[in-house]
TIBA-303583 format. One record per residue (C-alpha): x, y negated, z negated; residue in one letter. Coordinates in steps of 0.2 Angstrom, whole numbers, padded with zeros to 4 digits, always signed. Each point is the difference from the previous one (the first is absolute). Last residue first. Layout:
// TIBA-303583
XYZA
...
// end
This chain:
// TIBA-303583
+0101-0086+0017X
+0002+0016-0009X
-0006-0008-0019X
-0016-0010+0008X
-0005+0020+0007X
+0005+0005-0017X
-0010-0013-0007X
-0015+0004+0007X
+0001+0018-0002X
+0000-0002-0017X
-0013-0016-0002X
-0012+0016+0011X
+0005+0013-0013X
-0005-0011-0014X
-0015-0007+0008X
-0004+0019+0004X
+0002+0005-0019X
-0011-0015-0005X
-0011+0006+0012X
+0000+0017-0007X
-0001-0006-0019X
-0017-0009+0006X
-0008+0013+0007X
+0005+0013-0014X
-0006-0014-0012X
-0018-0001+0009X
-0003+0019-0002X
+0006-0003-0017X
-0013-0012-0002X
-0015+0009+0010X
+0003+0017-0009X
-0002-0010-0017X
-0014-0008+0008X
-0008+0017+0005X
-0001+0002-0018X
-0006-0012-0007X
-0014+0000+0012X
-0004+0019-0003X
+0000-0004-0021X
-0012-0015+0004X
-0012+0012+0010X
-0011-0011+0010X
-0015+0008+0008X
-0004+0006+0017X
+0004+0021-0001X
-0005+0001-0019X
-0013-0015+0001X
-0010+0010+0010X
+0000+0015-0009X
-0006-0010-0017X
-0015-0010+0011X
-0008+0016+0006X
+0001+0006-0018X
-0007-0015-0005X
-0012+0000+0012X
-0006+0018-0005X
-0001-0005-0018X
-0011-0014+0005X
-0011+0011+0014X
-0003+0014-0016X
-0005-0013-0011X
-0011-0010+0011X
-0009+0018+0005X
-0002+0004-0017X
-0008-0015-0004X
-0011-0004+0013X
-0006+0019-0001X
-0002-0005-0020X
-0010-0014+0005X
-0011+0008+0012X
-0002+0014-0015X
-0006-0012-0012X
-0013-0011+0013X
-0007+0020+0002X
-0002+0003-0016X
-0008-0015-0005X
-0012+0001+0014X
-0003+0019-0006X
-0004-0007-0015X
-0013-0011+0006X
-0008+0014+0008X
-0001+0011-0015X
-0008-0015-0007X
-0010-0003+0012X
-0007+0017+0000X
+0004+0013+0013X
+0000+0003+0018X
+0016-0006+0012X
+0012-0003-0011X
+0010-0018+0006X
+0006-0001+0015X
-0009-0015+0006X
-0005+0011+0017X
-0007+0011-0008X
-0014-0012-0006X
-0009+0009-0018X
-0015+0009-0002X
-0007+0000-0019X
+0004+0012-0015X
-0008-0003-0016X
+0011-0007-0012X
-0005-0019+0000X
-0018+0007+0004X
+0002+0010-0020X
+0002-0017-0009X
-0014-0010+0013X
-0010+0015-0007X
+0003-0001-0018X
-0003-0020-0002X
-0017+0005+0011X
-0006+0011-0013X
+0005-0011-0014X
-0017-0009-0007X
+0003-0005-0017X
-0008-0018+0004X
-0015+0010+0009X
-0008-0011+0012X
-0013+0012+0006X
+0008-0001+0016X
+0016+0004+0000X
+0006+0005+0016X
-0004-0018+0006X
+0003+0002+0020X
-0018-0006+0006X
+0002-0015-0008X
+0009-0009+0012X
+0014-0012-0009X
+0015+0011+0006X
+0005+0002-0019X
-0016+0011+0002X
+0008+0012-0013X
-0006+0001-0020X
+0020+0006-0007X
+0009-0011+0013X
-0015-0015-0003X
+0005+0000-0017X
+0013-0011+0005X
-0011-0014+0004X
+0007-0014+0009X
+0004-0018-0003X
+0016-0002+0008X
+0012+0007-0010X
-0016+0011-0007X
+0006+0011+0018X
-0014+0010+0000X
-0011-0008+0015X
+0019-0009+0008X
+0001+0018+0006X
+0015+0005-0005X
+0015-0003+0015X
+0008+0008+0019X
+0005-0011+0011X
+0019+0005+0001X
-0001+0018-0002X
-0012-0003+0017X
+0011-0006+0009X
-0001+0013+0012X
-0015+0011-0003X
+0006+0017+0003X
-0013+0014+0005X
-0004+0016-0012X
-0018-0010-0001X
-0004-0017+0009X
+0000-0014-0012X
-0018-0003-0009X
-0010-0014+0006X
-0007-0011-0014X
+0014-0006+0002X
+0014-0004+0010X
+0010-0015-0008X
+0005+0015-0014X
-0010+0009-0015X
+0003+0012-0016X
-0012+0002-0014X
-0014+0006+0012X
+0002-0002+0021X
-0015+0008+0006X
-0007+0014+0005X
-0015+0000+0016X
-0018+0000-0006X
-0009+0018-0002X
-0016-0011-0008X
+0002+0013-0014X
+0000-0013-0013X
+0016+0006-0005X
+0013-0008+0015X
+0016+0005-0002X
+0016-0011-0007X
+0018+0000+0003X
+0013+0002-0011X
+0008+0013+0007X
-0004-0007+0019X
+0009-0015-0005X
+0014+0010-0008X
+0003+0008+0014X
+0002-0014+0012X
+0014-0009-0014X
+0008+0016+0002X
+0000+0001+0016X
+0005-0018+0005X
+0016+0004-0013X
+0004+0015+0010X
-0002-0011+0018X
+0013-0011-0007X
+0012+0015-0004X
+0001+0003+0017X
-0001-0018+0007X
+0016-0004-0012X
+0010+0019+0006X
-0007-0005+0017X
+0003-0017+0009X
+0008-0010-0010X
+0015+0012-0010X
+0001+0009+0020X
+0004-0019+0006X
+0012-0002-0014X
+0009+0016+0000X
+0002-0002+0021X
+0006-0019-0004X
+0011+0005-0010X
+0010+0012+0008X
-0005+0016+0008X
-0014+0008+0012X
-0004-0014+0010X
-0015+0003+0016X
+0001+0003+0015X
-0017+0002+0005X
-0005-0014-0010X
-0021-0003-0001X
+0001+0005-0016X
+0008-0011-0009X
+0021-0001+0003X
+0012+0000+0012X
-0013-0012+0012X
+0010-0003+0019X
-0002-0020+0003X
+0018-0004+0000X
+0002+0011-0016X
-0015-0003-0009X
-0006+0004-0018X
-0018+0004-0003X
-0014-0011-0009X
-0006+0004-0015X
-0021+0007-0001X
-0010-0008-0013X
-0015+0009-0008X
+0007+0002-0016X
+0004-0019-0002X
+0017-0008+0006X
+0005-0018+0001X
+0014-0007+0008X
+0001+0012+0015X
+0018+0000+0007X
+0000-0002+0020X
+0015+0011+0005X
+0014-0002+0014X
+0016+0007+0004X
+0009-0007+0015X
+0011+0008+0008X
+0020-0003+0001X
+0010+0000+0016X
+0009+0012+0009X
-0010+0016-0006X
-0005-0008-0019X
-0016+0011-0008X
-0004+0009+0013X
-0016+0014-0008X
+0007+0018-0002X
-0007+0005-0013X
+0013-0004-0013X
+0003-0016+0007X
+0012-0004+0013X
+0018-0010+0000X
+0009-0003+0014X
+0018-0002-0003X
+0015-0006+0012X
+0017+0004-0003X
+0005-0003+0018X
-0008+0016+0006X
-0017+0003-0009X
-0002+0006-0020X
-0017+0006-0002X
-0007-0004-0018X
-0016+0006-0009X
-0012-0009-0012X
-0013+0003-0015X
-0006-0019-0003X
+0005-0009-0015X
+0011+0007-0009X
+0010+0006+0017X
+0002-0019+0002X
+0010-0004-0011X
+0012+0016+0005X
-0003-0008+0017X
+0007-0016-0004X
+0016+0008-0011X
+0004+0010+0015X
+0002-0014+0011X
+0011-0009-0012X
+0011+0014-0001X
+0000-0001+0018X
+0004-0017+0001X
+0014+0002-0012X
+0007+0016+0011X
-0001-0012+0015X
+0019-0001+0005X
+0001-0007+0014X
+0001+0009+0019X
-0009-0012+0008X
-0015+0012+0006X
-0002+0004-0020X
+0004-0016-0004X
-0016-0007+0011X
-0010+0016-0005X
+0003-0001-0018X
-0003-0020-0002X
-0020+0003+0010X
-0002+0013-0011X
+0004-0011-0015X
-0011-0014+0004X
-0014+0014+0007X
-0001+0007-0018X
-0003-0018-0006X
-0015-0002+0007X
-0005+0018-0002X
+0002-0004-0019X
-0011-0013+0002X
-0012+0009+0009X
+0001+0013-0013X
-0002-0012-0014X
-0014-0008+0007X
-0009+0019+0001X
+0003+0003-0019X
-0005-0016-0005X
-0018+0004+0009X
+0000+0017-0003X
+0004-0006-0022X
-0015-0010+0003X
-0010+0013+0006X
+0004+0015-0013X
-0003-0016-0013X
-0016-0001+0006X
-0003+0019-0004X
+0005+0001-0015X
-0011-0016-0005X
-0014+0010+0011X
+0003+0016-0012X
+0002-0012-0015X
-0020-0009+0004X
-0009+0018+0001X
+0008+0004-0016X
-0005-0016-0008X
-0018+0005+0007X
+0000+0018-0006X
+0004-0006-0017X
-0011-0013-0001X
-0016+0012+0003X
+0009+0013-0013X
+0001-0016-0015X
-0018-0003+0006X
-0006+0017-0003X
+0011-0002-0017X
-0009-0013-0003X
-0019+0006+0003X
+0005+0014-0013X
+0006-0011-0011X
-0017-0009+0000X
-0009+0014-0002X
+0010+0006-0014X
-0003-0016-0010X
-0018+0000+0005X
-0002+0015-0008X
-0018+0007+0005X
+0008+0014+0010X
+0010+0007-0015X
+0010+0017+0008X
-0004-0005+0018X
+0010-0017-0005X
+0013+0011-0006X
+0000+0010+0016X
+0000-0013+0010X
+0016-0009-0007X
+0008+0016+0001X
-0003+0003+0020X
+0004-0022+0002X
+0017+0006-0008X
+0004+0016+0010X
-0005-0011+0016X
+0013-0013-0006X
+0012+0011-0001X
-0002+0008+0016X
-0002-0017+0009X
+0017-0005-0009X
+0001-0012-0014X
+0009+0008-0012X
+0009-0017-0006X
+0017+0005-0009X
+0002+0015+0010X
-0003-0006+0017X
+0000+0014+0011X
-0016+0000+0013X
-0003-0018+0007X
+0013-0013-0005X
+0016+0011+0001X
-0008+0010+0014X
-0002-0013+0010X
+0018-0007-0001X
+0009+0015-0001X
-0011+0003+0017X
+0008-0015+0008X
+0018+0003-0007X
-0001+0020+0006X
-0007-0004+0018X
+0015-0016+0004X
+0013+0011-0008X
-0004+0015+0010X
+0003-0010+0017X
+0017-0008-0008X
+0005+0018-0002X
-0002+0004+0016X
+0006-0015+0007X
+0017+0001-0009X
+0000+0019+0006X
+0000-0001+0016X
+0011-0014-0002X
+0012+0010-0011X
+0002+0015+0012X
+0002-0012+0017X
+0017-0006-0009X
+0004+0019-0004X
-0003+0006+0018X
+0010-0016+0007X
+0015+0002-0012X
+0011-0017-0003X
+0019-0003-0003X
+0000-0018+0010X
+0013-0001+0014X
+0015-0012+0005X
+0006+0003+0017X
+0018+0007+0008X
+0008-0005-0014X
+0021-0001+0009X
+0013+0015-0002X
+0015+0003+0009X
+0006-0012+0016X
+0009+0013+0009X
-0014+0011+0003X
-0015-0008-0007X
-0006+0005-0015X
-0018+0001-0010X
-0007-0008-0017X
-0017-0002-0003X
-0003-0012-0016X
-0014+0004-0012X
-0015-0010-0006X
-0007+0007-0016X
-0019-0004+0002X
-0008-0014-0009X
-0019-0001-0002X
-0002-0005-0018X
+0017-0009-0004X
+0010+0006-0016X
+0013+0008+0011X
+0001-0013+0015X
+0017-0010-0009X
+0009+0018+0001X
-0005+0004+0016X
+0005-0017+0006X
+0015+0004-0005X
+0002+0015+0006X
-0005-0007+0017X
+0015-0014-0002X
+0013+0013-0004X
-0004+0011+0013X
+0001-0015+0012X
+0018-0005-0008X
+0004+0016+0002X
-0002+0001+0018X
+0008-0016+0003X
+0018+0005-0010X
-0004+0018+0010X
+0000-0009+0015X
+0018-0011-0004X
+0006+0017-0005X
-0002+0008+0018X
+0003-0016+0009X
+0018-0002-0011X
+0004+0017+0004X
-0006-0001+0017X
+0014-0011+0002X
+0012+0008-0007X
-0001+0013+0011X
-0007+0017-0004X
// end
């Protein structure tokens, strides 16, 4: 080797180093940073002119990076369901302290009866008896009205959700846009895809995606179902959030320029990320369980209700319990929806408002004399105490569709509601705490093949410095050898 590729060789390696020193460093400085990647420099030779970094790469892992968005939105969807069904069952079936679900409340109104029943002319008794009617009446109303709280806050967390997608895509198509310029260039754009990868980790929380990396670097990103979410350029996401929402009210679907990913007109529709868990938390699991109330508000009209006695073969009644509807009865084994939220006491027994509780042990609370069961005006008079006690027992068709138990008593019925609010939770539950412990796992292998390993660094900049040493000691040895030959070429002339 001559002297000269001596001084080229080392003079290389001098650069080289420097390079590897430089991406260490910034390996060092990005530890702590969410996002990073250990960026490493590629060395390669040249024959005659030794080593030169031939590009400088990130440390990252395709299947593993697709593992943790897959499971990021999964676990974001099962989030979404279990906080919105804590929510409701918290407030309407396991309160502790208060008690005041519909099962509870039904088992309290039961006993209130049957003490009245035991001393029918006790006004006292009466009285709490038409309470705890009342007490059940409010129950299934503040019910109703935390199920459509639930459920505008499903909407209003889409509409966030859904702005910060298209922001996100916004800035997703910044960093694209850098990647393939310095891509083509031939920069280095291991920051920018850092960066890029960051964006659509954010957005797998969001919206279940996948990733298709192009020539150039280039990334289009798709949804879970297969919807284009940025193909060149991003696409709008749009929602119209409904402020106000009552059982009757149907939310509006997303769009992805124009093409619905949820409700259920989407044929495409979401099946991860927030949005998915949100929309699902909306639009079934709150319906659902609204229905159950509606049915049991339904069946305890038609428990309470009164029959004709004069023989006139007149239609029943609303009794105790009434809504807007009356003096029609809701159809049977049919939901009535809203109707949890309409139901209350006859204003006829309610002595709140200057009614007669005694009219729950006499009947005709309806005001049409035909329905008083007891007419000779007995004041001990409990017959018809004992039946509205056995009707709140007696089984009674129930809507299938709410999915609730079929046939049964209300009571049976209302704690199959509770039942089934209980085990949706605990799906939520389990399912959340499966996808987290999978995420983390997912997250763990990744950061083994991308992550910073302060130990490694350390390391390979020890290898680095004595690398740089030889380097230099060779020049120094040419520069001697070269001032040598120099002046014995001065020295012969």
């Amino acid at each position: 080797m001559s002297l000269t590729a001596a001084l080229d060789s080392a003079r290389n390696s001098l650069m080289a180093s420097g390079v590897q020193s430089s991406a260490i460093s910034r390996n060092i400085a990005g530890a702590g940073q969410a996002g990073y990647s250990r960026k490493i420099a590629v060395l390669d030779t040249l024959p005659g002119a030794g080593v030169y970094v031939a590009a400088i790469q990130r440390a990252a892992s395709t299947g593993l990076f697709t593992n943790v968005l897959t499971a990021t939105s999964a676990s974001a969807k099962q989030s979404a369901i279990y906080d919105g069904l804590q929510q409701i069952a918290a407030t309407t079936v396991d309160d502790p302290e208060q008690d005041q679900s519909p099962t509870a409340m039904l088992n309290k109104l039961k006993q209130a009866l049957h003490q009245y029943a035991t001393a029918p002319d006790n006004a006292t008794l009466a009285q709490a008896a038409v309470s705890a009617a009342k007490d059940m009446a409010s129950t299934l109303n503040q019910a109703t009205q935390t199920v459509q709280s639930v459920r505008e806050g499903a909407d209003a967390d889409i509409a966030t959700s859904v702005a910060n997608i298209n922001q996100l895509l916004a800035q997703f198509d910044t960093v694209n846009t850098a990647v393939v310029k310095g891509t083509i260039a031939g920069d280095d754009v291991t920051d920018y895809l850092d960066q890029r990868d960051s964006i659509i980790s954010k957005l797998s929380q969001e919206i279940g995606i996948s990733v298709s990396i192009r020539p150039n670097g280039d990334a289009a990103l798709y949804t879970d179902s297969g919807v284009a979410l940025y193909d060149k350029k991003a696409r709008t996401v749009s929602f119209t959030p409904t402020n106000t929402y009552t059982p009757g009210t149907t939310g509006n679907a997303v769009y992805i320029d124009g093409v619905p990913v949820t409700g259920a007109s989407s044929v495409m529709p979401l099946k991860s990320g927030k949005i998915a868990g949100l929309a699902e938390l909306r639009d079934k699991a709150t319906v659902t369980y609204q229905s159950q109330l509606d049915e049991v508000a339904r069946g305890l009209i038609s428990a309470f209700a009164e029959s004709d006695q004069s023989g006139a073969a007149l239609p029943d009644v609303p009794g105790l319990f009434t809504y807007p509807g009356a003096p029609g009865m809701p159809a049977s084994a049919a939901v009535s929806v809203g109707l949890a939220g309409t139901i209350r006491v006859a204003a006829s027994v309610d002595p709140a408002v200057g009614g007669n509780p005694n009219l729950l042990r006499d009947g005709a609370i309806s005001g049409n004399a035909a329905y008083n069961y007891n007419t000779a005006g007995n004041a001990g008079y409990s017959t018809r105490l004992q039946q509205l006690i056995d009707k709140m027992d007696m089984p009674q068709p129930f809507d299938p569709a709410a999915g609730g138990k079929p046939s049964g008593g209300v009571i049976d019925f209302a704690s199959s509601s509770a039942s089934w609010i209980e085990t949706q939770r605990k799906s939520a539950d389990d399912g959340m705490q499966y996808q987290n412990t999978l995420l983390d796992r997912s997250n763990a292998a990744l950061s083994n093949v991308n992550g910073v390993n302060m130990d490694d660094e350390m390391s390979l900049m020890l290898q680095v410095e004595r690398t740089y040493s030889a380097s230099s000691k060779l020049i120094s040895t040419v520069d001697d050898m070269l001032n040598s030959l120099l002046a014995a070429v001065g020295a012969s002339t």
